[in-house]
OpenMM code with the backbone's topology and positions (N, CA, C; nanometers):
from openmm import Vec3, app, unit

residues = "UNK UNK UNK UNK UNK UNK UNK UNK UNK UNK UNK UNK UNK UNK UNK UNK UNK UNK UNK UNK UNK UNK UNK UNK UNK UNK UNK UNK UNK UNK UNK UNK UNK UNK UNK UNK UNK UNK UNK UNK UNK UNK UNK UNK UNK UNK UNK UNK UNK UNK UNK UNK UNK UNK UNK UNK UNK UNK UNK UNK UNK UNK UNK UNK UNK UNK UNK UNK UNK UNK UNK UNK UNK UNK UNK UNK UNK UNK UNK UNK UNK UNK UNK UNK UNK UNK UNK UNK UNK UNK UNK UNK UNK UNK UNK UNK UNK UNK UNK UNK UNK UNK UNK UNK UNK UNK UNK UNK UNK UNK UNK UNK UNK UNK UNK UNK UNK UNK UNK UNK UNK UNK UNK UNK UNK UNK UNK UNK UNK UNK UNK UNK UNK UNK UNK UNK UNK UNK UNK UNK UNK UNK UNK UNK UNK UNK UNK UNK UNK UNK UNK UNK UNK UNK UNK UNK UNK UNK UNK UNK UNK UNK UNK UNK UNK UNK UNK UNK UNK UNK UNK UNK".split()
positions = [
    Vec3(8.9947, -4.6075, -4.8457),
    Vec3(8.9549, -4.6537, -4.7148),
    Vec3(8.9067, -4.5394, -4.6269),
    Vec3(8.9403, -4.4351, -4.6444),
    Vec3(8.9211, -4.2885, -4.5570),
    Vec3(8.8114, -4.2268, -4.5974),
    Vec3(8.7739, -4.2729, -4.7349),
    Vec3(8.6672, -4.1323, -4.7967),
    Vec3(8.5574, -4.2529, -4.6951),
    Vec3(8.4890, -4.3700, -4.6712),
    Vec3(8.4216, -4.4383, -4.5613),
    Vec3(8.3594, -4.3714, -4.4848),
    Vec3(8.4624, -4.3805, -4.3727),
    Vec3(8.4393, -4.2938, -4.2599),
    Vec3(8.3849, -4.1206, -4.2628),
    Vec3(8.4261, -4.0617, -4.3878),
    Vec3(8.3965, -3.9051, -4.3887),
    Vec3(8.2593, -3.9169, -4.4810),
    Vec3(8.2376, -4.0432, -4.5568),
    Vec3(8.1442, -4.0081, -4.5994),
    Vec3(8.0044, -4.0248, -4.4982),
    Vec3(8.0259, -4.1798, -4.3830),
    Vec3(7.9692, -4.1750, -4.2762),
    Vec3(7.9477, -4.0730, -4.1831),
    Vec3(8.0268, -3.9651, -4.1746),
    Vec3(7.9908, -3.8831, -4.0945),
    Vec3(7.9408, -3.7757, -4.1444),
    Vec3(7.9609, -3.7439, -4.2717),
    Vec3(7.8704, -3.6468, -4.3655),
    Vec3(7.7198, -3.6932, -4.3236),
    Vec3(7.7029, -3.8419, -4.3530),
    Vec3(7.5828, -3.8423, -4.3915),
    Vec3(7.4970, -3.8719, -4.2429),
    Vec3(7.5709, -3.9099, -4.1265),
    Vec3(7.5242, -3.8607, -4.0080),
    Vec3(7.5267, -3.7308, -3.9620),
    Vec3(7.5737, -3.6134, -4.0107),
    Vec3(7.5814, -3.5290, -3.9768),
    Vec3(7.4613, -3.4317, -4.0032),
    Vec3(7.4141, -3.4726, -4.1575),
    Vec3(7.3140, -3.4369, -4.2192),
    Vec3(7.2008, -3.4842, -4.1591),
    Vec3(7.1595, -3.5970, -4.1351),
    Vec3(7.0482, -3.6467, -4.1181),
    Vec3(7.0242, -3.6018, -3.9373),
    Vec3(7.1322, -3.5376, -3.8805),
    Vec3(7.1072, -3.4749, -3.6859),
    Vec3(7.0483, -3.3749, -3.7429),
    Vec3(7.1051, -3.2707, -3.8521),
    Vec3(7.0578, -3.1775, -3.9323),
    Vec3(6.9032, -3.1319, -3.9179),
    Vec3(6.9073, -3.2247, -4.0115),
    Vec3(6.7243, -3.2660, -4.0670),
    Vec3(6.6702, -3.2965, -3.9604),
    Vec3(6.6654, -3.3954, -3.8693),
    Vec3(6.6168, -3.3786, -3.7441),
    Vec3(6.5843, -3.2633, -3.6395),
    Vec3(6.7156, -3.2152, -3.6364),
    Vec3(6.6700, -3.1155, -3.5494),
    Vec3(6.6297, -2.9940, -3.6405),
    Vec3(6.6137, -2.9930, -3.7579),
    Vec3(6.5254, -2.8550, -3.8390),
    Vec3(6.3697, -2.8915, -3.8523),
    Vec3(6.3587, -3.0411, -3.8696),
    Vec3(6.2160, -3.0498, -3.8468),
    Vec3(6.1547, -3.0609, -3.7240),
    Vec3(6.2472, -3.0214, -3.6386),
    Vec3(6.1832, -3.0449, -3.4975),
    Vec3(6.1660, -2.8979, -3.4291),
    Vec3(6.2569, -2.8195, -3.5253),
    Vec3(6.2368, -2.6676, -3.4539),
    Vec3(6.1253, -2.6272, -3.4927),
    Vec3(6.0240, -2.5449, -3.3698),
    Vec3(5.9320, -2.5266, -3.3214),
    Vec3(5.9090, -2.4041, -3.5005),
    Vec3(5.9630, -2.3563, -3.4705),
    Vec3(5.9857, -2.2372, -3.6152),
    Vec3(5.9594, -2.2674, -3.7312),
    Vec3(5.8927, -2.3646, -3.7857),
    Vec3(5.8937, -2.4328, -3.8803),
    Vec3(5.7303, -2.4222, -3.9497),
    Vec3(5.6729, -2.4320, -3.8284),
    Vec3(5.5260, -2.4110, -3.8624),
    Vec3(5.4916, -2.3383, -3.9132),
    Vec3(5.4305, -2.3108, -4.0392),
    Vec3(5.3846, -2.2210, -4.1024),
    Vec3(5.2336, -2.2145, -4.1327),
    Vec3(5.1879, -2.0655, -4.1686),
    Vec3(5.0718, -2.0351, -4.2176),
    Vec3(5.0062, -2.0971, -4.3620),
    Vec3(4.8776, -2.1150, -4.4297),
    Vec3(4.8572, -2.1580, -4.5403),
    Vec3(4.8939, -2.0212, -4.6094),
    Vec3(4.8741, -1.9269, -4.5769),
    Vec3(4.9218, -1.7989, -4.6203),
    Vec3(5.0234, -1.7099, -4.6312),
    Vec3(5.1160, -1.6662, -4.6645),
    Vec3(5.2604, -1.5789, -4.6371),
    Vec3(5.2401, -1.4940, -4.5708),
    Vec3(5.1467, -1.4224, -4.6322),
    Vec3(5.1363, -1.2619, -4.5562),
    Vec3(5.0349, -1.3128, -4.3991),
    Vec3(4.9997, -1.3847, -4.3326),
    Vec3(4.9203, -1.4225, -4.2418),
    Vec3(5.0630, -1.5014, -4.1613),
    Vec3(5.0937, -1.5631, -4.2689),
    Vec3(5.2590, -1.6240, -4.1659),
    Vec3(5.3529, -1.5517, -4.1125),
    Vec3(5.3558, -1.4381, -4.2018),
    Vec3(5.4784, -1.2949, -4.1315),
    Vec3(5.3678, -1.2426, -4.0450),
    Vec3(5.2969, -1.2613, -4.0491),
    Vec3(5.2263, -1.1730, -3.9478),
    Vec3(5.2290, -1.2375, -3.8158),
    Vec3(5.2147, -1.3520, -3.7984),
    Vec3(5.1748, -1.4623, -3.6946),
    Vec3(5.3537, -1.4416, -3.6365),
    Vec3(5.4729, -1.4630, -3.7058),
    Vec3(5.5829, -1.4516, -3.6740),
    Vec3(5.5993, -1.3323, -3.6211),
    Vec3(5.5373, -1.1891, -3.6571),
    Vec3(5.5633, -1.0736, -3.5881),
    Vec3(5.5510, -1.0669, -3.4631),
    Vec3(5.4429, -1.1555, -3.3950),
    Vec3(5.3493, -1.1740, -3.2801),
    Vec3(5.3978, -1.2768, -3.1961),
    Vec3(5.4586, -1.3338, -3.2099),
    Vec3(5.4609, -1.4522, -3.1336),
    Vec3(5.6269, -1.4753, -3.0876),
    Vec3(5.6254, -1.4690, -2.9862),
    Vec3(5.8117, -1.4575, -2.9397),
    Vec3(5.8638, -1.6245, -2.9718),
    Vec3(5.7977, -1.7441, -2.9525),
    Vec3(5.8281, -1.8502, -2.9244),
    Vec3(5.8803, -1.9017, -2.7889),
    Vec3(5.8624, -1.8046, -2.6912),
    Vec3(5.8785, -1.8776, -2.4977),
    Vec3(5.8336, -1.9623, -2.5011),
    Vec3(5.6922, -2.0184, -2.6046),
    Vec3(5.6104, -2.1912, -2.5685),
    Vec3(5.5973, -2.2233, -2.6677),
    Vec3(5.6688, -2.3738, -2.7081),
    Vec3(5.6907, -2.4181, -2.8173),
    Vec3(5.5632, -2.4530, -2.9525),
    Vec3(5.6108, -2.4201, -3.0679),
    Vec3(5.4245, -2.4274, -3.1144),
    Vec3(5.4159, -2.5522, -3.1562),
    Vec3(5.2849, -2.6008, -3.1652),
    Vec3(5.2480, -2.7441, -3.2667),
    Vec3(5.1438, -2.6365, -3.3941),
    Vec3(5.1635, -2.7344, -3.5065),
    Vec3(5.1448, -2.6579, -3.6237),
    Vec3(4.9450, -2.7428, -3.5977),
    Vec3(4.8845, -2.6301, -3.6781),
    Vec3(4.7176, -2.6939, -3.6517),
    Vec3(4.7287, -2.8058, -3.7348),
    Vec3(4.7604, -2.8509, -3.8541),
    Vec3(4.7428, -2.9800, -3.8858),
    Vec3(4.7967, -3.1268, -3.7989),
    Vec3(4.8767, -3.1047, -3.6948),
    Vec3(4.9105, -3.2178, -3.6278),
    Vec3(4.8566, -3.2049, -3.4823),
    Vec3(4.7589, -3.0858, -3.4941),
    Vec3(4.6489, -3.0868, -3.3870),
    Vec3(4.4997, -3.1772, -3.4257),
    Vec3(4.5024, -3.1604, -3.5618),
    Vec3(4.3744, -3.1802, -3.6253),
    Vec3(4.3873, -3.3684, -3.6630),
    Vec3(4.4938, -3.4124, -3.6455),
    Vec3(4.5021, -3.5358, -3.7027),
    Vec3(4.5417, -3.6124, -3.5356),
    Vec3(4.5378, -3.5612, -3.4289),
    Vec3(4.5157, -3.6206, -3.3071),
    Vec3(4.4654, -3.5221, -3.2030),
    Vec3(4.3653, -3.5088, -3.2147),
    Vec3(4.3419, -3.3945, -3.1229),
    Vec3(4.3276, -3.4649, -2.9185),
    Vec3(4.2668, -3.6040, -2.9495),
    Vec3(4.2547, -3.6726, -2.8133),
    Vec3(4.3786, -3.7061, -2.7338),
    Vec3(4.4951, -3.6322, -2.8114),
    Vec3(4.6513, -3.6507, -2.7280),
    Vec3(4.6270, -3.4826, -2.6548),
    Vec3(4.5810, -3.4129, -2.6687),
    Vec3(4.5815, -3.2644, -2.5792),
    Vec3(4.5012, -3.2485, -2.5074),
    Vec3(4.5055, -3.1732, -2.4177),
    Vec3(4.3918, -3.0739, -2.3453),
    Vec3(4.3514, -2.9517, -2.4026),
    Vec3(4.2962, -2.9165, -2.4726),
    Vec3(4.3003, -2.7958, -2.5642),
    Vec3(4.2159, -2.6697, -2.4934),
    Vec3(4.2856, -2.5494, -2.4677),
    Vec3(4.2755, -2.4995, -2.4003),
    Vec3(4.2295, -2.3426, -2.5050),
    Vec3(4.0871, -2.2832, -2.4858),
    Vec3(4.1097, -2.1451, -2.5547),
    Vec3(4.1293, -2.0083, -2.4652),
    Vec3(4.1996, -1.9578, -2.5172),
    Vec3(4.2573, -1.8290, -2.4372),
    Vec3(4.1968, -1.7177, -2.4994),
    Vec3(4.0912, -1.7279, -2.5626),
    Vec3(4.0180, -1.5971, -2.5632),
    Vec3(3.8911, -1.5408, -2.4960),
    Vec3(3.8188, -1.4491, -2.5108),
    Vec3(3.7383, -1.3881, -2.4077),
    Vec3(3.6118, -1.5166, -2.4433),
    Vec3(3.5145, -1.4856, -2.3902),
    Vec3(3.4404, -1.5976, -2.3554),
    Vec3(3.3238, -1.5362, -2.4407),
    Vec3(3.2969, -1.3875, -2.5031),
    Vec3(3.1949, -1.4008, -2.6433),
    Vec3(3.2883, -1.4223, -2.7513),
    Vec3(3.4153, -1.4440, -2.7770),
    Vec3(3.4612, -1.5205, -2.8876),
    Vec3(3.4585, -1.7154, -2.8851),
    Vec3(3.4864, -1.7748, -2.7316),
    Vec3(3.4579, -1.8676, -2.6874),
    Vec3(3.3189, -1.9442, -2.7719),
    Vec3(3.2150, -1.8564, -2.7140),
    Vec3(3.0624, -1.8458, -2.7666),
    Vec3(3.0685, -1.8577, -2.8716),
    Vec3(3.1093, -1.8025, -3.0256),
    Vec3(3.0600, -1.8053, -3.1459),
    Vec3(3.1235, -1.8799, -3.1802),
    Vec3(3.2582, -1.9339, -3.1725),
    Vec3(3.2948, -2.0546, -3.2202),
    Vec3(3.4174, -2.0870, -3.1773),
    Vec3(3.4335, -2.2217, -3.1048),
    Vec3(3.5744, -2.2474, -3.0881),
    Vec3(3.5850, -2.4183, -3.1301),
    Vec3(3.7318, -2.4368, -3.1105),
    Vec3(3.7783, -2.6088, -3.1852),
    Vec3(3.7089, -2.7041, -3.1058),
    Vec3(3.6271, -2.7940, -3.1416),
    Vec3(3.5625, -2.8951, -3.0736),
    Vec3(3.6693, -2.9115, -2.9705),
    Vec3(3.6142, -2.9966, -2.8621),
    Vec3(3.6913, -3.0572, -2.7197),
    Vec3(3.7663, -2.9244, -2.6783),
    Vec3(3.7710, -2.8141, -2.7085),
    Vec3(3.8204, -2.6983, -2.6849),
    Vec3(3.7197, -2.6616, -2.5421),
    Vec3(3.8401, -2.6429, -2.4237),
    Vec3(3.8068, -2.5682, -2.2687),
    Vec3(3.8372, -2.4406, -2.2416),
    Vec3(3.7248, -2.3532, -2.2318),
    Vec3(3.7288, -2.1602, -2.2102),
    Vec3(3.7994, -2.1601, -2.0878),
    Vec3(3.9249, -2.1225, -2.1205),
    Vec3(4.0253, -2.0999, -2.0386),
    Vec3(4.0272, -1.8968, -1.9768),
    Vec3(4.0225, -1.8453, -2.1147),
    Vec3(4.0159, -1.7177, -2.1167),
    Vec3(4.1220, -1.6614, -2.1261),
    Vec3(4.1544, -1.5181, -2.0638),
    Vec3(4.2630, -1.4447, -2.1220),
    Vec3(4.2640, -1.3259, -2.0074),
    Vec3(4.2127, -1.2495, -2.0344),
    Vec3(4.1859, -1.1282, -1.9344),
    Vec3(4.1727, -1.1746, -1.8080),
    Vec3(4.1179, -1.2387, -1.7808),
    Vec3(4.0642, -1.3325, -1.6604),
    Vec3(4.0810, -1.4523, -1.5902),
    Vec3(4.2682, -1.4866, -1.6816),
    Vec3(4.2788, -1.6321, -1.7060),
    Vec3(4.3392, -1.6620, -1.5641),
    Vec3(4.2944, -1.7946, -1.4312),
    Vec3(4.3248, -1.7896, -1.3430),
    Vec3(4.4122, -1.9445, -1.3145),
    Vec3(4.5210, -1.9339, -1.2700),
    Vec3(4.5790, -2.0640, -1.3488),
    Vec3(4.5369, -2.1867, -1.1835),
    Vec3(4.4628, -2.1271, -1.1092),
    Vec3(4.3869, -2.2003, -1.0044),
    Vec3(4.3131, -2.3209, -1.0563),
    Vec3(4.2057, -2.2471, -1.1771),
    Vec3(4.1452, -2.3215, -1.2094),
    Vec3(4.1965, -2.4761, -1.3036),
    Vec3(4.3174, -2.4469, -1.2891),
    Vec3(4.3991, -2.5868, -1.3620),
    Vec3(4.4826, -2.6747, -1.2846),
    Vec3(4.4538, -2.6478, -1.1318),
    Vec3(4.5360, -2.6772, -1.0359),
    Vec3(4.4986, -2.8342, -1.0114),
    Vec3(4.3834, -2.8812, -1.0827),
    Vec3(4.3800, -3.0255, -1.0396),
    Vec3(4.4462, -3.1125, -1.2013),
    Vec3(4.4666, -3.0686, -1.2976),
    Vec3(4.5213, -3.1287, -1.4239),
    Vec3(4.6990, -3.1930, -1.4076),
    Vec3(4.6792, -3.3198, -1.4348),
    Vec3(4.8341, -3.3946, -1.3993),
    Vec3(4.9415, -3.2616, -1.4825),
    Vec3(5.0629, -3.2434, -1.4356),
    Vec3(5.1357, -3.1303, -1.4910),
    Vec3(5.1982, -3.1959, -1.5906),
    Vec3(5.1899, -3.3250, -1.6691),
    Vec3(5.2286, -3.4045, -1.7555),
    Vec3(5.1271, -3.4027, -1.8101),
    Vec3(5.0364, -3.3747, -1.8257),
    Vec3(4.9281, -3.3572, -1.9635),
    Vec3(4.9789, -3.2320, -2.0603),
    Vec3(4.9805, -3.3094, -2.1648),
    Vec3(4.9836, -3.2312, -2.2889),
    Vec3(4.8925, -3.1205, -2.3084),
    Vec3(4.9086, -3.0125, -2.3122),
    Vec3(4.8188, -2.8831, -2.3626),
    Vec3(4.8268, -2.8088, -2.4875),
    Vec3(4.7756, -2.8074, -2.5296),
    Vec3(4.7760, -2.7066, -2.6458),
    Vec3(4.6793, -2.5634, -2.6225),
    Vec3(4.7369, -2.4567, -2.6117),
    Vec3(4.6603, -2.3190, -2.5665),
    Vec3(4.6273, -2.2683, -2.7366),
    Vec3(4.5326, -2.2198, -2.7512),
    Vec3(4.5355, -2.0965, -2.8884),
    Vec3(4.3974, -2.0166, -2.8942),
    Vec3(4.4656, -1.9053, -2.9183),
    Vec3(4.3509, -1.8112, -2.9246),
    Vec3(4.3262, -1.7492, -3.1131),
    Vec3(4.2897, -1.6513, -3.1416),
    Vec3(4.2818, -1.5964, -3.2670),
    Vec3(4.3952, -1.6296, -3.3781),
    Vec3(4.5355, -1.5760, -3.2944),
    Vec3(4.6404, -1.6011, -3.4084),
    Vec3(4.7767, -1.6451, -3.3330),
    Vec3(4.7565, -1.6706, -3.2032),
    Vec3(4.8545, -1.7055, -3.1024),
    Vec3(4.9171, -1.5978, -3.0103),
    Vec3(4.9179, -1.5111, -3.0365),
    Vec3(4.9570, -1.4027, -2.9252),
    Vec3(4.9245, -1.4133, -2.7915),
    Vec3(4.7895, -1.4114, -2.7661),
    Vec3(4.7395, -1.4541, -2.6298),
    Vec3(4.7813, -1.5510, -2.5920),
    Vec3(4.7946, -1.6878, -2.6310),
    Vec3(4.7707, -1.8194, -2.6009),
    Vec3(4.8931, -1.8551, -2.5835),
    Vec3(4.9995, -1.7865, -2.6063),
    Vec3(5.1589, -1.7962, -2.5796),
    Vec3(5.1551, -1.7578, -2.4248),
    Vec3(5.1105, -1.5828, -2.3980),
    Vec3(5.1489, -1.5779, -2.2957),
    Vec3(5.0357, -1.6472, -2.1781),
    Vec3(4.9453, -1.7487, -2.2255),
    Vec3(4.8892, -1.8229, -2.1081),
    Vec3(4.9924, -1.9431, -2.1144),
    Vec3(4.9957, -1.9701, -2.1895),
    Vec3(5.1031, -2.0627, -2.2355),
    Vec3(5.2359, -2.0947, -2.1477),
    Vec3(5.3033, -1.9490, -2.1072),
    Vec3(5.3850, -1.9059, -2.0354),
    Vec3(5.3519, -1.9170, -1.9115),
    Vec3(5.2216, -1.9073, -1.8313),
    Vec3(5.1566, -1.8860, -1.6937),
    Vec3(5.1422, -2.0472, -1.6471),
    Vec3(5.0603, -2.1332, -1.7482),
    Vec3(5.1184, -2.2960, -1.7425),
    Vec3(5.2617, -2.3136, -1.7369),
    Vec3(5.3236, -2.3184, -1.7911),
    Vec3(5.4808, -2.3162, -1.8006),
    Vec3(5.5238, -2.3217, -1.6821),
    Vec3(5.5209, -2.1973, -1.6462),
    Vec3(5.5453, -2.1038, -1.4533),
    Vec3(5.5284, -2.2037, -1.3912),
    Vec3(5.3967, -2.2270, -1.4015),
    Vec3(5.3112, -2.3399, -1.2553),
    Vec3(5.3624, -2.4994, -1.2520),
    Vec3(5.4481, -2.5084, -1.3283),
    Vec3(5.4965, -2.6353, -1.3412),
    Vec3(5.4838, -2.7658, -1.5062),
    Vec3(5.3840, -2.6959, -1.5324),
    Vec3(5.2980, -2.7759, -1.6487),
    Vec3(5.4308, -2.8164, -1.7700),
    Vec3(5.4565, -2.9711, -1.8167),
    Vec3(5.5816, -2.9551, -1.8783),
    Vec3(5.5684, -2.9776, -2.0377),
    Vec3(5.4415, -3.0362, -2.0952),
    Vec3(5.4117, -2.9912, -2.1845),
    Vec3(5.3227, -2.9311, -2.2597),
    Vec3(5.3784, -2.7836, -2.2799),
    Vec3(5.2491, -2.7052, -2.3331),
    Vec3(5.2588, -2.6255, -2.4596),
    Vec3(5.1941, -2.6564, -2.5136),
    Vec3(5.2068, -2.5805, -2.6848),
    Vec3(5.1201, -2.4788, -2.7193),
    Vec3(5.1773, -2.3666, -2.7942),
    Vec3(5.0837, -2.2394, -2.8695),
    Vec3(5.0509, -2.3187, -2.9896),
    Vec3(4.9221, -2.3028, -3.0488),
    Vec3(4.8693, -2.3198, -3.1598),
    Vec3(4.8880, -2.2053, -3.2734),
    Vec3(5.0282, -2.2715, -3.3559),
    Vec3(5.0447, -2.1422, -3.4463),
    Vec3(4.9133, -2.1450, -3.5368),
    Vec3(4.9332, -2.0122, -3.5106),
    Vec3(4.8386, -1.9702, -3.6126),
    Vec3(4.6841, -1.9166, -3.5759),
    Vec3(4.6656, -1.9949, -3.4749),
    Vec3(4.5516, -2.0116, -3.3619),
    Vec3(4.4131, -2.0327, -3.4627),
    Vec3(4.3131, -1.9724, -3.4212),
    Vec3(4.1488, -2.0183, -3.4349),
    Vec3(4.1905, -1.9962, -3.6063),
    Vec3(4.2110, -1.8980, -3.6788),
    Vec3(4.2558, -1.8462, -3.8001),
    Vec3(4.2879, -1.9365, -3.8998),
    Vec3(4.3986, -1.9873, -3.8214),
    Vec3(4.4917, -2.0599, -3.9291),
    Vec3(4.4187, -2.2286, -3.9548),
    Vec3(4.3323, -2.2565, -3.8581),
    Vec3(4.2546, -2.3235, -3.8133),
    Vec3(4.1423, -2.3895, -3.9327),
    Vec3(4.0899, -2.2375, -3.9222),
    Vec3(3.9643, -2.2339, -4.0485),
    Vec3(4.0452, -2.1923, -4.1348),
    Vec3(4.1779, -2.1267, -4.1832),
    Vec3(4.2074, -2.1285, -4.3277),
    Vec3(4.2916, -2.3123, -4.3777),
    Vec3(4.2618, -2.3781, -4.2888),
    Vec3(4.2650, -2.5091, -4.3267),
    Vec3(4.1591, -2.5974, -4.3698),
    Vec3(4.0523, -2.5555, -4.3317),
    Vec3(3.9138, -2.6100, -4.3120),
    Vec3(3.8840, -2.7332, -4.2653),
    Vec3(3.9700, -2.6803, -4.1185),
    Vec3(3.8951, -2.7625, -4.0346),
    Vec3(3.7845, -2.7330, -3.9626),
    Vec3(3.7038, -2.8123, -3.8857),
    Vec3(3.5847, -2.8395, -3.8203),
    Vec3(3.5807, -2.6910, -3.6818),
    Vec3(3.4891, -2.6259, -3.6792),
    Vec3(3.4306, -2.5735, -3.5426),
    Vec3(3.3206, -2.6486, -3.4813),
    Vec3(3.3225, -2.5633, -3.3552),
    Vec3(3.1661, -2.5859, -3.2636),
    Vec3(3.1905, -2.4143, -3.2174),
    Vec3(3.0356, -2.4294, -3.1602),
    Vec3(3.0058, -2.3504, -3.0704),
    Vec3(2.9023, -2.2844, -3.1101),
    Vec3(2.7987, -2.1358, -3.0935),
    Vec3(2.6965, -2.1413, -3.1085),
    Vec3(2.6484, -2.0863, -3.2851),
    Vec3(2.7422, -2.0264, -3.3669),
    Vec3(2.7111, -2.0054, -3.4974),
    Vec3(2.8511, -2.0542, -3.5729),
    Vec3(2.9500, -2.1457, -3.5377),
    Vec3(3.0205, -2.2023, -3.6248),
    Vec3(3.1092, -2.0380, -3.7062),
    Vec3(3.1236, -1.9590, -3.6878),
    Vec3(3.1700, -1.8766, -3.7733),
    Vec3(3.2740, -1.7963, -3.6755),
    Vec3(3.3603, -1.7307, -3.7271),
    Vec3(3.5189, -1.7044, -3.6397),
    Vec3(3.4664, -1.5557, -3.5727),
    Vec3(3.4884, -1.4823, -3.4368),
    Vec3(3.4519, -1.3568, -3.3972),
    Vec3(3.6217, -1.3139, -3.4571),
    Vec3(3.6102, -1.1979, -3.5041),
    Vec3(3.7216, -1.1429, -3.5614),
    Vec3(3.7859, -0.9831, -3.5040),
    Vec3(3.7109, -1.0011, -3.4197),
    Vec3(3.7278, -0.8038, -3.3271),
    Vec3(3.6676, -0.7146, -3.4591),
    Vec3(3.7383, -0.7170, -3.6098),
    Vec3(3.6881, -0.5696, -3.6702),
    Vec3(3.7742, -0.5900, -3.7884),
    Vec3(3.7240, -0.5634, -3.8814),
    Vec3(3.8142, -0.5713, -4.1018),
    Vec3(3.9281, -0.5900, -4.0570),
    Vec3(4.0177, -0.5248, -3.9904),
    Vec3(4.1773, -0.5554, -3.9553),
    Vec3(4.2145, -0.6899, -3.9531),
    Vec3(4.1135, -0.7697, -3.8779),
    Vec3(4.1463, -0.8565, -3.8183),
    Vec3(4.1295, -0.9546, -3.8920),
    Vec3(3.9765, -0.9586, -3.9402),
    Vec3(3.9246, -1.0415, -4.0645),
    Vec3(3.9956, -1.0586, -4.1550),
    Vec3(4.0574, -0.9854, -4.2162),
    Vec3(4.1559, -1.0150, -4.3146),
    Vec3(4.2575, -1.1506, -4.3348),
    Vec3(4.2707, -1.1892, -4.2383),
    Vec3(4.3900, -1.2981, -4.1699),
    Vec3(4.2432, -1.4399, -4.2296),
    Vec3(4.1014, -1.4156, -4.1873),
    Vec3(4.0833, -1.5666, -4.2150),
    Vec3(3.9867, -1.5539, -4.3624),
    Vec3(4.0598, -1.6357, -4.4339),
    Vec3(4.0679, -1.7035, -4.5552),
    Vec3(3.9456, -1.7067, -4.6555),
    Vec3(3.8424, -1.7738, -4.5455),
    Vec3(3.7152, -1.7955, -4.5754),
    Vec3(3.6247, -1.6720, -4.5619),
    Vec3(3.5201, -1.6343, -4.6293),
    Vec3(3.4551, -1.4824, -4.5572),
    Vec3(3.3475, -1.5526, -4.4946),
    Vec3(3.3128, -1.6485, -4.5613),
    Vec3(3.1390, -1.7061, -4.5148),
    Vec3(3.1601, -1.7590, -4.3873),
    Vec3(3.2979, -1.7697, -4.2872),
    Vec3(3.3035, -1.7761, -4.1619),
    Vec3(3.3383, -1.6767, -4.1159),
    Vec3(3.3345, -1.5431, -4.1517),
    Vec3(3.4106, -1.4564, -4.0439),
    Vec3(3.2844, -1.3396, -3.9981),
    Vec3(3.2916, -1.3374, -3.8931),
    Vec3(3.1485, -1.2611, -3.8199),
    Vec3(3.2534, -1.1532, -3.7576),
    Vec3(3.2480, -1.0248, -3.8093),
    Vec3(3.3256, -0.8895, -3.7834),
    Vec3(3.2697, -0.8224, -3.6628),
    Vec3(3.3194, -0.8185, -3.5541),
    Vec3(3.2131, -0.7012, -3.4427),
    Vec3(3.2760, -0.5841, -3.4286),
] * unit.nanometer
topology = app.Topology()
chain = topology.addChain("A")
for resn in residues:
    res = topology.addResidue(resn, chain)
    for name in ("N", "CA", "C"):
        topology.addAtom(name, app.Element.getBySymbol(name[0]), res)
């Protein structure tokens, strides 16, 4: 009559478990290892991430926001994607967006796009997500760009390295 109850709570215990491990933000990973430790080196987690495939399979639930300079903007960023920027990023210009809209920020590999991420956060904004992995992890999925040559700005070989594909990566 006793093993019942302990086995009921085993198996509720497990399944809060599983819940809350698939719900931790930490979970998201790279298509790559060595691009995934890397992305983990970089990224503190202050703004919770959504992984790019459950960006890519609803993208009309976000505001998608890019946090990089505006000639990476130019050569290619995620369709419905808004040049938010980085260096220059002024969180004025978001002052008319309901603070209950969903955002998703990402720049190259998420570093940037965390700490804009963080500046929404500040201003009230209550849900806002880093794009692990960012533009990168993006195209090593092969998903879709826009912008004016479809191919990733990568700063320089260092950087390039991280995306997957070469026939998208434009080195400056």
């Amino acid at each position: 009559m006793n093993l019942i109850p302990r086995f009921l709570f085993i198996g509720l215990a497990l399944m809060s478990f599983f819940q809350l491990h698939s719900q931790n933000p930490k979970n998201a990973s790279c298509s790559d290892r060595s691009f995934d430790k890397k992305v983990r080196s970089l990224i503190q987690y202050r703004v919770p991430v959504l992984d790019v495939d459950s960006l890519a399979a609803h993208p009309s639930q976000y505001l998608i926001l890019d946090a990089r300079e505006r000639e990476e903007f130019d050569v290619s960023h995620l369709p419905e994607a808004q040049f938010a920027g980085y260096k220059h990023f002024d969180i004025e210009d978001w002052k008319d967006i309901d603070k209950n809209t969903r955002i998703v920020v990402y720049c190259s590999v998420g570093y940037r796009s965390e700490k804009i991420g963080k500046k929404l956060k500040k201003a009230g904004f209550t849900h806002v997500f880093n794009l692990y992995g960012g533009l990168f992890e993006w195209v090593n999925r092969h998903h879709p760009l826009a912008g004016d040559s479809k191919k990733v700005h990568t700063y320089n070989k260092k950087w390039s390295r991280w995306v997957m594909n070469p026939a998208v990566v434009k080195v400056w």
